[in-house]
PDB file of the backbone (N, CA, C, O) and the ligand in Angstrom, with CONECT records:
HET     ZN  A 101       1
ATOM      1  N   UNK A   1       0.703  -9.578  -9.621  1.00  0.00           N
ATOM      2  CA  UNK A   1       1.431  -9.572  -8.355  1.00  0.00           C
ATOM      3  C   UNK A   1       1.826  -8.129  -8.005  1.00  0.00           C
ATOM      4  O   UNK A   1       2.332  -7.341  -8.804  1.00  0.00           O
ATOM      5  N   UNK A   2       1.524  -7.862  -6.659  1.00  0.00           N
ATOM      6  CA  UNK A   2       2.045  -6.633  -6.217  1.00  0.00           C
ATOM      7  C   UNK A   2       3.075  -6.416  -5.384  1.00  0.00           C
ATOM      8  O   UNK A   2       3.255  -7.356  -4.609  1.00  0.00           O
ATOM      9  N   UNK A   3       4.068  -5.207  -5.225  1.00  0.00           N
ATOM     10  CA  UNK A   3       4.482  -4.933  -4.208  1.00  0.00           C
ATOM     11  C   UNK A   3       4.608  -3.445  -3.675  1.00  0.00           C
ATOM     12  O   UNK A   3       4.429  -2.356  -4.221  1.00  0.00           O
ATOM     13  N   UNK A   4       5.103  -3.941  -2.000  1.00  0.00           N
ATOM     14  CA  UNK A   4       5.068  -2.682  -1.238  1.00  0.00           C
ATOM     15  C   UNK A   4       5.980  -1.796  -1.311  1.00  0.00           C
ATOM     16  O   UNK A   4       7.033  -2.433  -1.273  1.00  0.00           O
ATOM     17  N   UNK A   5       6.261  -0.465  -1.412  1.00  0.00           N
ATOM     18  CA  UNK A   5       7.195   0.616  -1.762  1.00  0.00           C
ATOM     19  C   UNK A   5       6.702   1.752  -1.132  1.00  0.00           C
ATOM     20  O   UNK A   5       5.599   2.249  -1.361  1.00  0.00           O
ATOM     21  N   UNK A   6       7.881   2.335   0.008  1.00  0.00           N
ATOM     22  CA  UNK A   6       8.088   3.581   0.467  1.00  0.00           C
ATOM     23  C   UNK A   6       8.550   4.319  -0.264  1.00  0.00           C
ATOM     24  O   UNK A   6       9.640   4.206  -0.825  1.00  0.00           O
ATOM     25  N   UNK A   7       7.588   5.397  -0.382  1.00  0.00           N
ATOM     26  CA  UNK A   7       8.288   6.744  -1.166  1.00  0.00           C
ATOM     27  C   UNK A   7       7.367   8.001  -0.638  1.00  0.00           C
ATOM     28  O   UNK A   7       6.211   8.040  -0.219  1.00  0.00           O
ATOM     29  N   UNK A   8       8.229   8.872  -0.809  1.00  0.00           N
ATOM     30  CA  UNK A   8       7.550   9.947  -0.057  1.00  0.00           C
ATOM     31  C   UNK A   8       6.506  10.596   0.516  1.00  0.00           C
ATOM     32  O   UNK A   8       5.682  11.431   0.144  1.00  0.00           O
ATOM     33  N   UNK A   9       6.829   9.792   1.871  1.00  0.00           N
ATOM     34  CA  UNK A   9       6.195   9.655   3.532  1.00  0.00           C
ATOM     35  C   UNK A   9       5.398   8.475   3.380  1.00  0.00           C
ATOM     36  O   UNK A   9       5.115   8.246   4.556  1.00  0.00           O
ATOM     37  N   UNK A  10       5.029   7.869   2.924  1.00  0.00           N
ATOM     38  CA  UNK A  10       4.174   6.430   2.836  1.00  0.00           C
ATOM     39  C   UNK A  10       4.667   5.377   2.155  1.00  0.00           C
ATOM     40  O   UNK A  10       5.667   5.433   1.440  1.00  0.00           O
ATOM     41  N   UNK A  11       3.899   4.261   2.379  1.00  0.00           N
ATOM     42  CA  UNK A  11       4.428   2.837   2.116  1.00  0.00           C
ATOM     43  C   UNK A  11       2.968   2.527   0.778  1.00  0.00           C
ATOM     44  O   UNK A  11       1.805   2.305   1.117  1.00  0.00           O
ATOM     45  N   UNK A  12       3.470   2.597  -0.750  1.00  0.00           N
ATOM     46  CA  UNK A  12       2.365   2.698  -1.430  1.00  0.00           C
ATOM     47  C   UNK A  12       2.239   0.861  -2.028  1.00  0.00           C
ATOM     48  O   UNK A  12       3.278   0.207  -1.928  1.00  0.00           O
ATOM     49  N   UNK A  13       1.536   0.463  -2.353  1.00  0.00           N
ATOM     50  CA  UNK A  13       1.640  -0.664  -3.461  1.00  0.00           C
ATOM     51  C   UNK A  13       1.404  -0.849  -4.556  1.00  0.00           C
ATOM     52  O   UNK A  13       0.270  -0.795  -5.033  1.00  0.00           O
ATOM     53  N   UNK A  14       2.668  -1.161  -5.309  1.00  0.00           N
ATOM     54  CA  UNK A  14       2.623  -0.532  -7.105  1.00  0.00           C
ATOM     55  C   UNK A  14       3.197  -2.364  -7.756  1.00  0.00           C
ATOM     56  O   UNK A  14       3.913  -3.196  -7.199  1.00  0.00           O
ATOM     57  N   UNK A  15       2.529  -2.397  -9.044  1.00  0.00           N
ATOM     58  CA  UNK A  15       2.643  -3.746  -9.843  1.00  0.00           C
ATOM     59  C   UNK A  15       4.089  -4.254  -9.549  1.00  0.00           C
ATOM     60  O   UNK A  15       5.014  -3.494  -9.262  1.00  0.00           O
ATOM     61  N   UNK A  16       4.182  -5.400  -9.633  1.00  0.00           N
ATOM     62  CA  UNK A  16       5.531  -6.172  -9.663  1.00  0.00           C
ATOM     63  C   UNK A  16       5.858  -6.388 -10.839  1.00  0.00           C
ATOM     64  O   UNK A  16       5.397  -7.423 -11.321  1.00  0.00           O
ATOM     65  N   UNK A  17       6.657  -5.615 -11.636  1.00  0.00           N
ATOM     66  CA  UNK A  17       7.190  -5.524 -12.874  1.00  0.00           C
ATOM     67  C   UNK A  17       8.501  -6.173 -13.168  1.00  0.00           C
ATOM     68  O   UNK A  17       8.784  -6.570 -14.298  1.00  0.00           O
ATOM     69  N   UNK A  18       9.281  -6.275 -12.163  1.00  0.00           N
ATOM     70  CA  UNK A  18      10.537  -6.879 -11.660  1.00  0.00           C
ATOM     71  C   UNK A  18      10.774  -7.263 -10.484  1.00  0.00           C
ATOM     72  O   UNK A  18      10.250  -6.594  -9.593  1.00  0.00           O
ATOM     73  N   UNK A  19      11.501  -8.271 -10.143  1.00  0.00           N
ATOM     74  CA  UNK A  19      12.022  -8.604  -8.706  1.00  0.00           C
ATOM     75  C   UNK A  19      12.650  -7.979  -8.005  1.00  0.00           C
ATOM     76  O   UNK A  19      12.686  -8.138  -6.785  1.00  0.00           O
ATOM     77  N   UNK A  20      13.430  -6.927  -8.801  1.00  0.00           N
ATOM     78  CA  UNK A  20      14.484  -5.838  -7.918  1.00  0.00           C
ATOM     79  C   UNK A  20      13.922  -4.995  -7.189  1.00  0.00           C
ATOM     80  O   UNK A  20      12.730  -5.255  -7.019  1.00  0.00           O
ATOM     81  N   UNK A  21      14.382  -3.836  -6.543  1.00  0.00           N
ATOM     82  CA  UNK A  21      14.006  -2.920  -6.249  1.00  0.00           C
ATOM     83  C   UNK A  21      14.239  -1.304  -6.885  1.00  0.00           C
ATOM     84  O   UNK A  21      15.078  -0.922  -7.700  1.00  0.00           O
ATOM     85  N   UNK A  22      13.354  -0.673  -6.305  1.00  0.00           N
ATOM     86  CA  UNK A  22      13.832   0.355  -7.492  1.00  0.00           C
ATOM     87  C   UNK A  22      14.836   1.109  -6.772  1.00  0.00           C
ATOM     88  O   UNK A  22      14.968   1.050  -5.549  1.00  0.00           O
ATOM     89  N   UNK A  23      15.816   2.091  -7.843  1.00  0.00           N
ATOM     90  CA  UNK A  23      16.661   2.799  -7.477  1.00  0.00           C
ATOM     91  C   UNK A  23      16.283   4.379  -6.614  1.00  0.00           C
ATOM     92  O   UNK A  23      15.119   4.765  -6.723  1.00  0.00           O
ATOM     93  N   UNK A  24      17.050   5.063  -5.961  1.00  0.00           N
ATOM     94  CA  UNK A  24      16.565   6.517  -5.549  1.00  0.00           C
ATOM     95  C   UNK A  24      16.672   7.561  -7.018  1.00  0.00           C
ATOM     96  O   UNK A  24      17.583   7.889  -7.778  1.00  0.00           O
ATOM     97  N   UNK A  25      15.053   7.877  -6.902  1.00  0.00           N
ATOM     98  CA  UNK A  25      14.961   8.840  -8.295  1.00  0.00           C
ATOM     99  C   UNK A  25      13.840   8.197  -9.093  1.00  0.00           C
ATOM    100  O   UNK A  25      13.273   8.861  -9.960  1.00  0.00           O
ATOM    101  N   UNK A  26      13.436   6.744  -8.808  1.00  0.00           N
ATOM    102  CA  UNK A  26      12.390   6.389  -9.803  1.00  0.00           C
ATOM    103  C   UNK A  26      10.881   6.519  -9.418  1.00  0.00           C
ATOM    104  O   UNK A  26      10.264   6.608  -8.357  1.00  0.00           O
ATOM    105  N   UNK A  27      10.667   6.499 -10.297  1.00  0.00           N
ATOM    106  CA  UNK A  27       8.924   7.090 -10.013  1.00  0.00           C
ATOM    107  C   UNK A  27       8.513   5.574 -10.482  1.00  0.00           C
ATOM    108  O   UNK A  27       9.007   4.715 -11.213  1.00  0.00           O
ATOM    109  N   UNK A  28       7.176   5.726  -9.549  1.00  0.00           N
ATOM    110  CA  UNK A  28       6.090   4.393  -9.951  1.00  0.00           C
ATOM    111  C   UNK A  28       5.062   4.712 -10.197  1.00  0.00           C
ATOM    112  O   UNK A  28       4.912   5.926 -10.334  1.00  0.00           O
ATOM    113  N   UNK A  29       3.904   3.862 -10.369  1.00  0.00           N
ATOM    114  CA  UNK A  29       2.570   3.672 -10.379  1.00  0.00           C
ATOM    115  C   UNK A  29       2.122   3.236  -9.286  1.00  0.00           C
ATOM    116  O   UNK A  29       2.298   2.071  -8.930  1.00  0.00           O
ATOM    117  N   UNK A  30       1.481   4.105  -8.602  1.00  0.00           N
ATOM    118  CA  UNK A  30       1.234   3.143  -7.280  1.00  0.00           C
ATOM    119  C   UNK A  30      -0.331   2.726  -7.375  1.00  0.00           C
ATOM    120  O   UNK A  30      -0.794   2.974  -8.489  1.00  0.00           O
ATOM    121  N   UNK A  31      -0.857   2.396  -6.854  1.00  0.00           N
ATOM    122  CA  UNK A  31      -2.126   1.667  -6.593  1.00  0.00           C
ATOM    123  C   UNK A  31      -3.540   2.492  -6.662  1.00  0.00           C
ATOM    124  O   UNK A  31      -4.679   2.410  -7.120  1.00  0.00           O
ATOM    125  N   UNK A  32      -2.540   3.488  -5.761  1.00  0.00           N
ATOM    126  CA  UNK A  32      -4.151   4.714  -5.371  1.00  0.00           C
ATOM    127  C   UNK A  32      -3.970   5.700  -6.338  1.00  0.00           C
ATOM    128  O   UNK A  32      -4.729   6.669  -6.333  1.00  0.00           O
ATOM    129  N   UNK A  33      -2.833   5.579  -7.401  1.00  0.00           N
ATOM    130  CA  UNK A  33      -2.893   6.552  -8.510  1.00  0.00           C
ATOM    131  C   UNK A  33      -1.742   7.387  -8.781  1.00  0.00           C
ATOM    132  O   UNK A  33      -1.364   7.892  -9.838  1.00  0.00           O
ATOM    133  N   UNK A  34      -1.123   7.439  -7.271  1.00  0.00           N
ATOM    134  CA  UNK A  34      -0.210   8.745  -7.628  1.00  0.00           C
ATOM    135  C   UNK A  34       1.474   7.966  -8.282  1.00  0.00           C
ATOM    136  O   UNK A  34       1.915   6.822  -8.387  1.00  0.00           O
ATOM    137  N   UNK A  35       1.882   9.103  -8.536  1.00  0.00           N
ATOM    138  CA  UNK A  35       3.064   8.433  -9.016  1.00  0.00           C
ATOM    139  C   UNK A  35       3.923   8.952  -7.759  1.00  0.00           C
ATOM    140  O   UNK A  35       3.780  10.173  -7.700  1.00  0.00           O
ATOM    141  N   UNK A  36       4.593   8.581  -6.940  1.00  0.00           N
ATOM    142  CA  UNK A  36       5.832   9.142  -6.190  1.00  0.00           C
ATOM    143  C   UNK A  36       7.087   8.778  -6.767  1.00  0.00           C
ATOM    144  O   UNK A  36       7.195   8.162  -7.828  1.00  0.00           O
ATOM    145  N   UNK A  37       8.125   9.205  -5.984  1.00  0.00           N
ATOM    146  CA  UNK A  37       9.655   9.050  -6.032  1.00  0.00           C
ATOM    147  C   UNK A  37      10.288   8.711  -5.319  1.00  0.00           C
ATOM    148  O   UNK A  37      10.676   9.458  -4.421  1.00  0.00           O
ATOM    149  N   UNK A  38      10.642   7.519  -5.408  1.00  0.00           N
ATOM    150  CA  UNK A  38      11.750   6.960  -4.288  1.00  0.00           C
ATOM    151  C   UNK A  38      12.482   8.200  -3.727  1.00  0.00           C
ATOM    152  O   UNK A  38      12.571   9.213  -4.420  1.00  0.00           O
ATOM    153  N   UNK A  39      12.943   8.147  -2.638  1.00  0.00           N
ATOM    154  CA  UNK A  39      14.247   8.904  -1.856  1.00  0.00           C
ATOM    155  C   UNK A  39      14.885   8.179  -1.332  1.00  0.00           C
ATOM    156  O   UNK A  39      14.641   7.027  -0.973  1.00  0.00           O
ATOM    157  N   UNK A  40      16.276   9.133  -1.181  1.00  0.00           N
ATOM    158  CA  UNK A  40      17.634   7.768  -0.321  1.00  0.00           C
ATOM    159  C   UNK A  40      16.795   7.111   0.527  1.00  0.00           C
ATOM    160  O   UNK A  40      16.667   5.907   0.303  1.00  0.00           O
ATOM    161  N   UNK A  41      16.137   7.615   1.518  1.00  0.00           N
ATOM    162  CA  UNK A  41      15.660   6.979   3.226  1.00  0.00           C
ATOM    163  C   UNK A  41      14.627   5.775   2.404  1.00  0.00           C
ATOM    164  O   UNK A  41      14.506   4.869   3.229  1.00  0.00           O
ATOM    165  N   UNK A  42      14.023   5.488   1.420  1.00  0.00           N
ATOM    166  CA  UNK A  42      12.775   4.590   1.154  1.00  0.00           C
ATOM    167  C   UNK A  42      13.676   3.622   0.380  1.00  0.00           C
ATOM    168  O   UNK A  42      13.098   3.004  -0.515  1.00  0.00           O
ATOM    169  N   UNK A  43      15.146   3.339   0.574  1.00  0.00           N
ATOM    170  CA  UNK A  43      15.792   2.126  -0.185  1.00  0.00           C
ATOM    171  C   UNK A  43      15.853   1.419   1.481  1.00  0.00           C
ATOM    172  O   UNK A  43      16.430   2.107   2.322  1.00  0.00           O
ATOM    173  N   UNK A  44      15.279   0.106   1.915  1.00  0.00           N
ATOM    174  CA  UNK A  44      14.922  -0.041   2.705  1.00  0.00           C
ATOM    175  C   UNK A  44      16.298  -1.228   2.576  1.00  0.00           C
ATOM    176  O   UNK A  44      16.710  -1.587   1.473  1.00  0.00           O
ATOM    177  N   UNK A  45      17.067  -1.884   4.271  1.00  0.00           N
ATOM    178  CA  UNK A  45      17.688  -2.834   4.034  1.00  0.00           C
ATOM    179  C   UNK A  45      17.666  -3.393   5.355  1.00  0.00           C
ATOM    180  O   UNK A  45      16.670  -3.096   6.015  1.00  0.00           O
ATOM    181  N   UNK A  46      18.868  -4.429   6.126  1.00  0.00           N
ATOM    182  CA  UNK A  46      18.942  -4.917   7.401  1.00  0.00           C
ATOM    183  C   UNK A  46      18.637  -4.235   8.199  1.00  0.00           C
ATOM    184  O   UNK A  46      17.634  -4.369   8.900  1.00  0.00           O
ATOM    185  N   UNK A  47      19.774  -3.001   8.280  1.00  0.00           N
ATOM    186  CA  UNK A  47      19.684  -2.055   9.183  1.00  0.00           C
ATOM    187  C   UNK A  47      18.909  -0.512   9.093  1.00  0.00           C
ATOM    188  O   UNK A  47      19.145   0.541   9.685  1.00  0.00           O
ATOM    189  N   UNK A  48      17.938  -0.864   8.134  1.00  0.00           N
ATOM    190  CA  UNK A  48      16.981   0.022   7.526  1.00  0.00           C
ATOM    191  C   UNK A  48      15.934  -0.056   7.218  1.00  0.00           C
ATOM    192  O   UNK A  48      15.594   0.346   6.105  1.00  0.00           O
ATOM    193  N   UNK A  49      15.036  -0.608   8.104  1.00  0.00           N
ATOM    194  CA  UNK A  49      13.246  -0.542   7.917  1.00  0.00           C
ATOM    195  C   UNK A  49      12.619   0.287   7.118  1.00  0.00           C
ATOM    196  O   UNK A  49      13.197   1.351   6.900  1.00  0.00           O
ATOM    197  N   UNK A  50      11.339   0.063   6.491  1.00  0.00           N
ATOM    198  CA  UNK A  50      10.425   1.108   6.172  1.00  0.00           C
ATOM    199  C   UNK A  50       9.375   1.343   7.302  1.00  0.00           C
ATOM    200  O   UNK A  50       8.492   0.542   7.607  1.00  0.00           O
ATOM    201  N   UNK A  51       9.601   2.570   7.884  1.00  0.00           N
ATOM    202  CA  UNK A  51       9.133   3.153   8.986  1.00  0.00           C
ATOM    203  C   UNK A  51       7.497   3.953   8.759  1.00  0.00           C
ATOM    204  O   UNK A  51       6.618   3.978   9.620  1.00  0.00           O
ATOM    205  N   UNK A  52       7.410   4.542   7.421  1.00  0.00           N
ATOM    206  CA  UNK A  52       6.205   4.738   7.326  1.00  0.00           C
ATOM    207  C   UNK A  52       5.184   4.281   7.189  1.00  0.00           C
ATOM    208  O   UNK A  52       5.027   3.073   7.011  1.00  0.00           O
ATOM    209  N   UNK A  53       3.776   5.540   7.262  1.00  0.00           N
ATOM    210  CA  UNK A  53       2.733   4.452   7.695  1.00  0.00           C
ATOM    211  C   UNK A  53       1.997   3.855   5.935  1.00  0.00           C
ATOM    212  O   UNK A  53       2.198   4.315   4.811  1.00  0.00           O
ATOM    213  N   UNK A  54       1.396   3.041   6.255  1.00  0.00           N
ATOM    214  CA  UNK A  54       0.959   2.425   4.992  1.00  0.00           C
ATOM    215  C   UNK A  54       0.088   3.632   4.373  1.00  0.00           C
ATOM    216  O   UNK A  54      -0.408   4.549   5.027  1.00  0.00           O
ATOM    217  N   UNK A  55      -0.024   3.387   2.530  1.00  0.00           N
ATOM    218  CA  UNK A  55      -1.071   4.588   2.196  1.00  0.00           C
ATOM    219  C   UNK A  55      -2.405   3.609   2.371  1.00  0.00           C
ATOM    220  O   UNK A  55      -2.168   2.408   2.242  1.00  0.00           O
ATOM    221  N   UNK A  56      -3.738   3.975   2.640  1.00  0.00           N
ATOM    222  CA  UNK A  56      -4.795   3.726   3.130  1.00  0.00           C
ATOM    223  C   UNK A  56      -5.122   3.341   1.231  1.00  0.00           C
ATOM    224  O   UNK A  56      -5.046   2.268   0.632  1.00  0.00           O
ATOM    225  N   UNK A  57      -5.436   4.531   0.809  1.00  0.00           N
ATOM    226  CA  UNK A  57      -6.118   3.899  -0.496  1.00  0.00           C
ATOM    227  C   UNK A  57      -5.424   2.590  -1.288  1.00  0.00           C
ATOM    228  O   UNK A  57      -6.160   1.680  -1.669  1.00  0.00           O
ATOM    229  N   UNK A  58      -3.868   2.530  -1.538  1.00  0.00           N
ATOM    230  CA  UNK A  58      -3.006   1.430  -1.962  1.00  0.00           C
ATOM    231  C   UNK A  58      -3.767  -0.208  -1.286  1.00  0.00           C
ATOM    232  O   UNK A  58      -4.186  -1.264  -1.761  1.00  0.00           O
ATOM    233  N   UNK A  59      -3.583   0.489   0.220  1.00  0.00           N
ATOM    234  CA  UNK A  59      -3.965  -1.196   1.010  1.00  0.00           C
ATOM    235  C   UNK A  59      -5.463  -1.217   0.844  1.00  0.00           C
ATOM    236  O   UNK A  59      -6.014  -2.187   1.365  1.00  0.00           O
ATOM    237  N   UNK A  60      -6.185  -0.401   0.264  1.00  0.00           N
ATOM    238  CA  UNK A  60      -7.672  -1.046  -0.147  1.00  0.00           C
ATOM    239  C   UNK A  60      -7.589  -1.347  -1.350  1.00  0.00           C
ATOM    240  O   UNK A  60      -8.363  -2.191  -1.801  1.00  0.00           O
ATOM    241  N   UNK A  61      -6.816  -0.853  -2.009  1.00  0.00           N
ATOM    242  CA  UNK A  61      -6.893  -1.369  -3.823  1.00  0.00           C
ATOM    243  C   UNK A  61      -6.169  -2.404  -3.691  1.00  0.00           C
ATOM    244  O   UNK A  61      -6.570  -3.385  -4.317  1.00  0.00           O
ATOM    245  N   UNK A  62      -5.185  -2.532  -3.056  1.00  0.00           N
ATOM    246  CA  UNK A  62      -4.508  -4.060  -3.018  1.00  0.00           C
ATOM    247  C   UNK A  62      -5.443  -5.080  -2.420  1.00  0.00           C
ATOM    248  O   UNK A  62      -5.856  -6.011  -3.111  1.00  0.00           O
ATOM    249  N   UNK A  63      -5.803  -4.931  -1.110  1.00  0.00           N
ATOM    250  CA  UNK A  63      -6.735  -6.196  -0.827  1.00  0.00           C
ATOM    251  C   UNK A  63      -8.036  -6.246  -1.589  1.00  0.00           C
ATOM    252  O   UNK A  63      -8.519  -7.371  -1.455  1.00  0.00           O
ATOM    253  N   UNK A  64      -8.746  -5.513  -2.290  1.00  0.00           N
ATOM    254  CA  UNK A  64      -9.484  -5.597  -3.461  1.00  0.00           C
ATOM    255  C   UNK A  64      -8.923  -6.458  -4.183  1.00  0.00           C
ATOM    256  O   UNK A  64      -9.427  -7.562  -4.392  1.00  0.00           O
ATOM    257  N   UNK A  65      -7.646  -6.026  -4.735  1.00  0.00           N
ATOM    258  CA  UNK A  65      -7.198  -6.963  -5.908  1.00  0.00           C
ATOM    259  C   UNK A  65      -6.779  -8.172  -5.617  1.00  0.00           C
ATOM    260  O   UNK A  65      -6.357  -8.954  -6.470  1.00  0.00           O
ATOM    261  N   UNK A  66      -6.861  -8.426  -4.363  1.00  0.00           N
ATOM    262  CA  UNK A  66      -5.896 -10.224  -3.747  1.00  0.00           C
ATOM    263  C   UNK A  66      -7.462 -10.894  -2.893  1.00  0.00           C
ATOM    264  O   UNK A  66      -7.630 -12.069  -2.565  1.00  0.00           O
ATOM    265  N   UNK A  67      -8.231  -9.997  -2.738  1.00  0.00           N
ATOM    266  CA  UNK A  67      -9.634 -10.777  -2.507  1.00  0.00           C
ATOM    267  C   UNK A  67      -9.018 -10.657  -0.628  1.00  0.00           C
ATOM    268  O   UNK A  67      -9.156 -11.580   0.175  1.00  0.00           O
ATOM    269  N   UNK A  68      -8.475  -9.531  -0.359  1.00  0.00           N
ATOM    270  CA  UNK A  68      -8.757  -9.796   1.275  1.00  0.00           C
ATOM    271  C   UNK A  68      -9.263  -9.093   1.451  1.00  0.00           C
ATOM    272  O   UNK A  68      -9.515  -8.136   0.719  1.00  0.00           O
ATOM    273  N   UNK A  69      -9.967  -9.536   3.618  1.00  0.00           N
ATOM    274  CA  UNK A  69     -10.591  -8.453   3.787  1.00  0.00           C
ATOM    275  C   UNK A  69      -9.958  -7.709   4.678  1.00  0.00           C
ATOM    276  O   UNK A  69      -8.862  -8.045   5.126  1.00  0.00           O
ATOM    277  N   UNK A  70     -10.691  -6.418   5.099  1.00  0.00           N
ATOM    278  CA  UNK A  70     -10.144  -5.285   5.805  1.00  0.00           C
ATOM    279  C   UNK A  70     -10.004  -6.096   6.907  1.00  0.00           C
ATOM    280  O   UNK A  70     -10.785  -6.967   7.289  1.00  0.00           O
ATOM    281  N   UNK A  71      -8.468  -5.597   7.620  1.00  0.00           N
ATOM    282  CA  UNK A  71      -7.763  -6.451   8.876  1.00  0.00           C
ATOM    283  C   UNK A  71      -8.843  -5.589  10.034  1.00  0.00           C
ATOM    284  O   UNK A  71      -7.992  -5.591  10.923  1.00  0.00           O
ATOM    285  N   UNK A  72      -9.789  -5.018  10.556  1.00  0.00           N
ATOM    286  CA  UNK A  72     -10.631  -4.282  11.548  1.00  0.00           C
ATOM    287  C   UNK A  72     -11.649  -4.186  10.908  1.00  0.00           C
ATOM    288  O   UNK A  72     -11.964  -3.012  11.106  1.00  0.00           O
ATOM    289  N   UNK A  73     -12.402  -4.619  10.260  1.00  0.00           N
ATOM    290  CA  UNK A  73     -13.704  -3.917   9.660  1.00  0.00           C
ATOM    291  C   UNK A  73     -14.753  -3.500  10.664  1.00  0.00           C
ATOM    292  O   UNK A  73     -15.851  -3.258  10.163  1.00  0.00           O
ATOM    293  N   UNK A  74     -14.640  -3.347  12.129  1.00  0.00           N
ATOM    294  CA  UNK A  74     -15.234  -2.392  13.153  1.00  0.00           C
ATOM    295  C   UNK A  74     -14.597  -1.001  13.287  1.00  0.00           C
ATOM    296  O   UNK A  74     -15.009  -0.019  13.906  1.00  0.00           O
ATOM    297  N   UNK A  75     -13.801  -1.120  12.758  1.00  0.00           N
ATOM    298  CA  UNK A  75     -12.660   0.660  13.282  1.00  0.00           C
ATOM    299  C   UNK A  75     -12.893   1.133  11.963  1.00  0.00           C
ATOM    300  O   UNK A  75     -12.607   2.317  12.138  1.00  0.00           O
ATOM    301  N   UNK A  76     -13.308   1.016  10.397  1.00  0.00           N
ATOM    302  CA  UNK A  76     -13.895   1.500   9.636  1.00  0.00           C
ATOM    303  C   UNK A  76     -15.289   2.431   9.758  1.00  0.00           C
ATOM    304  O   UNK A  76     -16.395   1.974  10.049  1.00  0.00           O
ATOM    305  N   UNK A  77     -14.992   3.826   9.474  1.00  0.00           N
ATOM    306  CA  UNK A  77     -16.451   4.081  10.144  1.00  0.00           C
ATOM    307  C   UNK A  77     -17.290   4.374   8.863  1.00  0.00           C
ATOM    308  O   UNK A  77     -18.059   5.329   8.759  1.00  0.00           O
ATOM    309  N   UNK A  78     -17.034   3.372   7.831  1.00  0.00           N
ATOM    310  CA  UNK A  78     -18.091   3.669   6.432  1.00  0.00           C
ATOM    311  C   UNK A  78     -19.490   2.558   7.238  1.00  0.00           C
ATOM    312  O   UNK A  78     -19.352   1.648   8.055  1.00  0.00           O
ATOM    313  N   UNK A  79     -20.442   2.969   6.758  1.00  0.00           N
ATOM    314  CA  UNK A  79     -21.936   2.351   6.820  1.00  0.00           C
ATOM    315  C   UNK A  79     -22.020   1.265   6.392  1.00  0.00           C
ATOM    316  O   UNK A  79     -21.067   1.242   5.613  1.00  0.00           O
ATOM    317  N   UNK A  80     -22.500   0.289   6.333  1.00  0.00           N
ATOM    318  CA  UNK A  80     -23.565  -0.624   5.536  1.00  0.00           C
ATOM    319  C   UNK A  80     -22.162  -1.578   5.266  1.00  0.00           C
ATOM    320  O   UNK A  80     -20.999  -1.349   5.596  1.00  0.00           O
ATOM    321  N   UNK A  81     -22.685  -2.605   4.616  1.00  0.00           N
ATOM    322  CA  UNK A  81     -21.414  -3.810   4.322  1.00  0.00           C
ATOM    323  C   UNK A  81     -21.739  -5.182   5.074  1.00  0.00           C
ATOM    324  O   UNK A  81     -22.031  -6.325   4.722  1.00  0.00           O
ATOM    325  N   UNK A  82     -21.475  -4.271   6.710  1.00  0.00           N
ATOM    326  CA  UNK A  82     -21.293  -5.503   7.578  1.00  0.00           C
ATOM    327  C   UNK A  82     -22.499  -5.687   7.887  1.00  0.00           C
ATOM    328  O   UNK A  82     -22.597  -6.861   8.243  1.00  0.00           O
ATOM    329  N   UNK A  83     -23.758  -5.024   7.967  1.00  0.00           N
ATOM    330  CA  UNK A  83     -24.395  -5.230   8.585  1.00  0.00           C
ATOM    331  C   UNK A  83     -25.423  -6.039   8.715  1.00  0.00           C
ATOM    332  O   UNK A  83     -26.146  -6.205   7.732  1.00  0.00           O
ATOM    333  N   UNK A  84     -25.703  -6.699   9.912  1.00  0.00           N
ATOM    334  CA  UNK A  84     -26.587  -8.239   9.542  1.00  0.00           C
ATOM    335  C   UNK A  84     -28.132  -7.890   9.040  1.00  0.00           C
ATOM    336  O   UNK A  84     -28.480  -6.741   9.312  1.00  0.00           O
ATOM    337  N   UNK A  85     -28.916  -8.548   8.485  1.00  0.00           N
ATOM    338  CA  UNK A  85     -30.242  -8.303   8.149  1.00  0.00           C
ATOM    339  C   UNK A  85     -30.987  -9.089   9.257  1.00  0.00           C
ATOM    340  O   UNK A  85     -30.767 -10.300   9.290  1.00  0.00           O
ATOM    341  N   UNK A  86     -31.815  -8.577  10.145  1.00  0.00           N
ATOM    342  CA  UNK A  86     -32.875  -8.760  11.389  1.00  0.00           C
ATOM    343  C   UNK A  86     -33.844  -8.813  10.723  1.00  0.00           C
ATOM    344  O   UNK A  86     -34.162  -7.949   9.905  1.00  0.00           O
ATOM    345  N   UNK A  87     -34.502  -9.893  10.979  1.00  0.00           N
ATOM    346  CA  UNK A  87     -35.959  -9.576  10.914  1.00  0.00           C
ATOM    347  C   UNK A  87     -36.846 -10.381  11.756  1.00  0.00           C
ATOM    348  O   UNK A  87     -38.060 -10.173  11.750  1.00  0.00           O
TER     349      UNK A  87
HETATM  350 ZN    ZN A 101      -0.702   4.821  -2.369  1.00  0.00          ZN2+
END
C-alpha cells in the first residue's frame, strides 16, 4: 500500500509503513528514488491543502505498482504502446 506525501515542491508517493503522518524533518523513500524532507508547509490539514504538483516519476511507479493506467495516454509524447497494428 502506498501513500501520497508533499515534500519539497512536489507531491511524491512513498510505502505505507504507518497510518500517521509524518512529522516536519522526516525523510522518506519515495517512489522515484529520492529521499526528501517534509517541511512545515507539506503537513497538510482542513485549512491546508497540498498545493503542489504531483512528481511525474512517483505517479508512474505508483500506477505501475496498482496496475493503472496513465489518466491521458494521448498527451504522453513517448512512441509505441498505444499503437494499433493495421494491416
Ligand atoms: Zn517522487
Amino acid at each position: 500500500m502506498y501513500v501520497w506525501q508533499q515534500a519539497e515542491g512536489q507531491r511524491h508517493a512513498r510505502a505505507a509503513v504507518h497510518f500517521g503522518s509524518l512529522d516536519v524533518g522526516a525523510t522518506f523513500a519515495a517512489l522515484c528514488g529520492s529521499e526528501p524532507t517534509v517541511g512545515e508547509n507539506d503537513i497538510h490539514g482542513p485549512g491546508k491543502p497540498w498545493l503542489d504538483p504531483t512528481c511525474l516519476s512517483c505517479d508512474t511507479a505508483f500506477r505501475r505498482a496498482l496496475g493503472i493506467p496513465a489518466p491521458r495516454p494521448d498527451a504522453t509524447p513517448r512512441a509505441g504502446g498505444l499503437s494499433k497494428a493495421r494491416g
